[in-house]
C-alpha positions as CSV (number, residue, x, y, z in Angstrom):
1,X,-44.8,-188.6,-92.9
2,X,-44.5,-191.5,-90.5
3,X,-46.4,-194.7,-90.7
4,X,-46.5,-196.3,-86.8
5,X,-49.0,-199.3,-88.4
6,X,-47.0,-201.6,-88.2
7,X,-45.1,-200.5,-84.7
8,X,-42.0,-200.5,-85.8
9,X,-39.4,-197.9,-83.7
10,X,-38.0,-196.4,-86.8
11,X,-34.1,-195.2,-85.7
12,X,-33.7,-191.9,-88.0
13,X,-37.4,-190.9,-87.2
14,X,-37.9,-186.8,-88.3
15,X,-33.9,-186.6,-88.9
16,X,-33.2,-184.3,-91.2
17,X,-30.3,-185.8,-92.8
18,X,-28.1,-183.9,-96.2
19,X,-26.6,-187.1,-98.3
20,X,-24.0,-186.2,-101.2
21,X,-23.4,-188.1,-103.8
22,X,-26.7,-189.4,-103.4
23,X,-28.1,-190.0,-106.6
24,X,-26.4,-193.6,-107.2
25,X,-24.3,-196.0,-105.7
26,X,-23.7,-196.1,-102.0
27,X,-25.3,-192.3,-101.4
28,X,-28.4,-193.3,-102.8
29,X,-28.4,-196.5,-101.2
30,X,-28.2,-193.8,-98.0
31,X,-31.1,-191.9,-98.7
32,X,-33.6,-195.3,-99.3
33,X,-32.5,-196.5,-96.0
34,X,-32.8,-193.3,-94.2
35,X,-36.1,-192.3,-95.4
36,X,-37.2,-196.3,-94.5
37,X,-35.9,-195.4,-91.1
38,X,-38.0,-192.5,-90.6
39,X,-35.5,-189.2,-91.7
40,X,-36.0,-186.5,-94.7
41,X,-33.7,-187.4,-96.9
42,X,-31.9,-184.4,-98.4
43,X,-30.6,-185.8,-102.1
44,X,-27.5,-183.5,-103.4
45,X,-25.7,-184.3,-106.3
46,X,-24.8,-182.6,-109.5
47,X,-26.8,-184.5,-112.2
48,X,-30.5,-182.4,-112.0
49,X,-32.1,-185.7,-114.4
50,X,-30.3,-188.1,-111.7
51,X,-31.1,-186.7,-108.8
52,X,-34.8,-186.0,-109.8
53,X,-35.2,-190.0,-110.8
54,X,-33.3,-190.9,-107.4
55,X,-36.5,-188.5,-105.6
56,X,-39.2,-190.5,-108.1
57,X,-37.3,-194.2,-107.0
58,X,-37.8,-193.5,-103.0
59,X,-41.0,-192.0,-102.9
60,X,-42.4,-195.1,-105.3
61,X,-44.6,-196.7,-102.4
62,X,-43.0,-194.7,-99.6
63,X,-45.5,-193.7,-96.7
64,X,-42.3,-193.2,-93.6
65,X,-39.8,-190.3,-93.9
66,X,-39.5,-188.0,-96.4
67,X,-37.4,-186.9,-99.6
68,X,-36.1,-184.2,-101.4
69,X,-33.6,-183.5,-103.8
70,X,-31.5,-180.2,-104.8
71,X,-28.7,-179.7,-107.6
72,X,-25.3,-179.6,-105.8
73,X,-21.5,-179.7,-106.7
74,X,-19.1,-179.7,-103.5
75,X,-17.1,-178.0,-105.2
76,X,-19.0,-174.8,-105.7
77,X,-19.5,-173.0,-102.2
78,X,-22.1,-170.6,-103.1
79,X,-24.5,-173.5,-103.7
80,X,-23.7,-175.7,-101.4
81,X,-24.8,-172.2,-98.7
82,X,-27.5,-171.9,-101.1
83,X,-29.0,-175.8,-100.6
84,X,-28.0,-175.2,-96.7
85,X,-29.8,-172.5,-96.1
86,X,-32.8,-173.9,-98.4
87,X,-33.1,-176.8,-95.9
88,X,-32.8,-174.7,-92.8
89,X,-35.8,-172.2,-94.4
90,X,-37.8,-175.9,-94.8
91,X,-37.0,-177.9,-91.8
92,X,-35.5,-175.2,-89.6
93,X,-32.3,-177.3,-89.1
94,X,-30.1,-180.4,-90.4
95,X,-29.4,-183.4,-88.0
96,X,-26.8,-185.1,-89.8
97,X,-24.3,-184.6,-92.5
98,X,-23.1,-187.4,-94.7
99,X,-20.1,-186.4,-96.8
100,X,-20.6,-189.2,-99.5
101,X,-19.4,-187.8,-102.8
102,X,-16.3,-188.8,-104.4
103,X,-14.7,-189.4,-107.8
104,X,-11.9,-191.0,-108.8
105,X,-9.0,-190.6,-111.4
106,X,-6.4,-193.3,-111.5
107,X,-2.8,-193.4,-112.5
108,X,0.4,-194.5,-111.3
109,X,2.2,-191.6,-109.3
110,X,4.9,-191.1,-113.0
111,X,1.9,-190.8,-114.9
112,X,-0.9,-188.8,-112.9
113,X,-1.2,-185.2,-114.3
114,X,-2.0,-182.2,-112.1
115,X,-5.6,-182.0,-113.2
116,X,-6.2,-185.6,-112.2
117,X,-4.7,-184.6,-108.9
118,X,-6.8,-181.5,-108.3
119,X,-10.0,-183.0,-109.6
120,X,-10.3,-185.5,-106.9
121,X,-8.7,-183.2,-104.2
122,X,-11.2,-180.9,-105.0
123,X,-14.6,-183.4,-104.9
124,X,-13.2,-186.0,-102.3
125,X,-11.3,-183.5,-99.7
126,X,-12.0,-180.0,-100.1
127,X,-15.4,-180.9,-101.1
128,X,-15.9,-182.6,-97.4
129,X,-14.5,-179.2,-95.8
130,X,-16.9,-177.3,-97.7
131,X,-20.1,-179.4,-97.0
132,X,-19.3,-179.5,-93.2
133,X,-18.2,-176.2,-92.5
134,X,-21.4,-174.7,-94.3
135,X,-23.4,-177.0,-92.0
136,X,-21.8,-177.2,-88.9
137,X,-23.0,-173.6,-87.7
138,X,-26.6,-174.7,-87.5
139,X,-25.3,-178.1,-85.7
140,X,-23.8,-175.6,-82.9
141,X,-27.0,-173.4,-82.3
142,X,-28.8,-176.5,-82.2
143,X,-26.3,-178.1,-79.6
144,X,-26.5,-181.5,-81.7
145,X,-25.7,-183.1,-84.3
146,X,-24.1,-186.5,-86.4
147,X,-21.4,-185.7,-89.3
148,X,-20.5,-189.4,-90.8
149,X,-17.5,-188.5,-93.9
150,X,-16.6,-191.6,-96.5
151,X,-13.2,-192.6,-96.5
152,X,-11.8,-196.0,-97.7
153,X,-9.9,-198.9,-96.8
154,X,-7.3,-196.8,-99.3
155,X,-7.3,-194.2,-96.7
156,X,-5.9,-196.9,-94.5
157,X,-3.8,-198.8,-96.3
158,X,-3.0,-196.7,-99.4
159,X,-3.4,-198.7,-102.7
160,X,-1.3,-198.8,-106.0
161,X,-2.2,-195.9,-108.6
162,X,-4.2,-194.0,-106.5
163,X,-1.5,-191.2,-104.8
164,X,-4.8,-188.5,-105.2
165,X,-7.4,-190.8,-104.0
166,X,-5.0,-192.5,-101.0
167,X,-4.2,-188.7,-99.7
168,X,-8.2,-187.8,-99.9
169,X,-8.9,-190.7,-98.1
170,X,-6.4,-190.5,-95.4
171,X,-7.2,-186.4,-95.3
172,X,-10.8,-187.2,-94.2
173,X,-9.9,-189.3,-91.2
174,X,-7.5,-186.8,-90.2
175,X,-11.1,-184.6,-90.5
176,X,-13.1,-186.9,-88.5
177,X,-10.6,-187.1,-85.4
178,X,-9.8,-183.3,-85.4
179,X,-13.6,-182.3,-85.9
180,X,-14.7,-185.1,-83.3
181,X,-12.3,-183.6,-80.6
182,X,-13.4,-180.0,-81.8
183,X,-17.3,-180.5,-82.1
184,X,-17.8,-183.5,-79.5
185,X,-18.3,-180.8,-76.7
186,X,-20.8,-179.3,-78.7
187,X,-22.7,-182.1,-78.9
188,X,-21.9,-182.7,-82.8
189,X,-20.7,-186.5,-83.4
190,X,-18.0,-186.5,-86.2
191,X,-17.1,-190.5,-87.6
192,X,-16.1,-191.8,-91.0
193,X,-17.0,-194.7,-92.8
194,X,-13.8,-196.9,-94.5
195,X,-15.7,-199.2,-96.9
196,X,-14.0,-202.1,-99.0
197,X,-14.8,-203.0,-102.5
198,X,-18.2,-202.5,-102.9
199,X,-20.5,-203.1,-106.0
200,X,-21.0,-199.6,-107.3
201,X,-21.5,-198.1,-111.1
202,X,-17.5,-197.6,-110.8
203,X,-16.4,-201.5,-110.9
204,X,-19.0,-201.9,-114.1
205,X,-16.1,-201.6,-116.4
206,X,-13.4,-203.2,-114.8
207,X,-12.1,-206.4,-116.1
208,X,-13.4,-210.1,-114.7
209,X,-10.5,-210.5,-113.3
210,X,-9.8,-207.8,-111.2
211,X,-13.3,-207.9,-109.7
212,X,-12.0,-211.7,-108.5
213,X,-9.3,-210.5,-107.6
214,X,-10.8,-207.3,-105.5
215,X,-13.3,-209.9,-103.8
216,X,-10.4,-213.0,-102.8
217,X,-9.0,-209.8,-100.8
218,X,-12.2,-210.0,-98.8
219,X,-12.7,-212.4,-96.0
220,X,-16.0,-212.9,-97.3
221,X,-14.7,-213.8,-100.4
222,X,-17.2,-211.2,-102.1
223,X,-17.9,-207.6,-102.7
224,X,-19.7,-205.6,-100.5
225,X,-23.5,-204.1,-101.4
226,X,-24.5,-200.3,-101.3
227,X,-27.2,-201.5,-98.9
228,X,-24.9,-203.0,-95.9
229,X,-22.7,-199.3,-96.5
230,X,-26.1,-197.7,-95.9
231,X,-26.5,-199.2,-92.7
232,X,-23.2,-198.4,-91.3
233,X,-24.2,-194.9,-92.0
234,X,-27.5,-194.8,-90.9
235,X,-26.2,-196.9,-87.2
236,X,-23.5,-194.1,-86.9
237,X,-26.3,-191.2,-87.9
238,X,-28.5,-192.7,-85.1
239,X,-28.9,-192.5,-81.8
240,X,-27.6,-195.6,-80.7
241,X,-24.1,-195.0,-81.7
242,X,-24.5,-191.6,-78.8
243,X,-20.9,-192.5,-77.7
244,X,-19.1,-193.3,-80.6
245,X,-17.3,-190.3,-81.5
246,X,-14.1,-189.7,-83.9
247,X,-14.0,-193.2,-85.6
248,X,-12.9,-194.4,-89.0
249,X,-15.2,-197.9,-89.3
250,X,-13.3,-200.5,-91.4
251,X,-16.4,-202.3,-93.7
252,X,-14.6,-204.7,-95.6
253,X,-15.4,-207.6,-95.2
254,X,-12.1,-208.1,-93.6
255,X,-9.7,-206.9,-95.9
256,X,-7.4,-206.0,-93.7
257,X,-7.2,-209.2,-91.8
């Protein structure tokens, strides 16, 4: 539902737009700014009680996009094809893809154990492969479409005790610029998203310290906010980034400066 009252030309207007990880942090940061910006908001994560408050929280007072939510581990192909083809029964199509979900499991490269390795393999790499390629059909018949994948300034740069999250990280930029050259002719934009450190349920437990320590690496001297993420992804979502194609946007704060 779209609410032109106030004139305002909203940038994601009718998208239909599939968010992972949506139910906290940055992802459901995603979804509130896209259905403010006009889109239906398609809110996947694994957590039925989470993802069912994250619907109730965006449609409190909400008279411009839309929202839905549906049960999904990226993991676990049969139901991801199952929430696709759900969507494409509704809406008869998805507009854009964002490939937000991730987990992490820390330890220095002597220490990590094989399950910590696979685990985030498994969510933060393999479960990008599987979200897109289950989408990316209907993208083609439509002859459009936007893909925006999370990476991380660690994708760049690497950081110390994360060899599994690092090699996710780099893995979906090496996604984004072999799908972009693959899809662009198609008319399906493929771009990541590199944030900084930003203030998300997984700094909550860590130590005073290291917070200070994660925001004196920033320019900005601070930590970024799930909203200013959002609107990298909705910009690269829209329209008006048409000819912006096979990027990995650094948002920082300027870390590496």
């Amino acid at each position: 539902m779209t609410n032109n009252s106030n004139n305002k030309a909203f940038r994601l207007n009718q998208k239909v737009a599939i968010i992972t990880g949506a139910a906290n942090g940055i992802g459901f940061a995603t979804a509130q700014k896209f259905v403010d910006e006009g889109a239906i908001a398609i809110i996947c994560d694994m957590n039925a009680e989470q993802v069912n408050q994250a619907v109730a929280k965006i449609q409190i007072n909400n008279d411009i996009g839309g929202v839905e939510g549906h049960v999904m581990n990226v993991t676990d192909r049969p139901t991801i094809d199952a929430v696709v083809n759900a969507v494409i029964a509704k809406h008869g199509r998805i507009d854009v893809l964002i490939n937000n979900a991730g987990i992490t499991k820390d330890a220095r490269l002597v220490n990590m154990t094989e399950e910590q390795f696979d685990a985030v393999i498994d969510v933060n790499l393999k479960g990008v492969f599987n979200c897109t390629q289950a989408v990316v059909p209907h993208m083609l018949k439509a002859g459009k479409g936007s893909i925006v994948s999370a990476s991380s300034v660690v994708g760049l740069y690497g950081n110390f005790g994360q060899t599994n999250y690092a090699a996710t990280k780099f893995g979906v930029v090496g996604f984004t610029m072999t799908w972009a050259r693959e899809l662009g002719p198609k008319g399906i934009r493929v771009n990541a998203v590199c944030p900084g450190f930003v203030e998300t349920g997984i700094l909550a437990s860590m130590p005073e310290d290291v917070l200070k320590g994660m925001q004196d690496r920033s320019w900005l001297r601070r930590l970024g906010k799930p909203e200013e993420l959002a609107n990298v992804y909705a910009f690269l979502a829209s329209d008006e980034s048409s000819y912006i194609n096979g990027i990995a946007l650094e948002a920082s704060g300027g870390i590496s400066l």
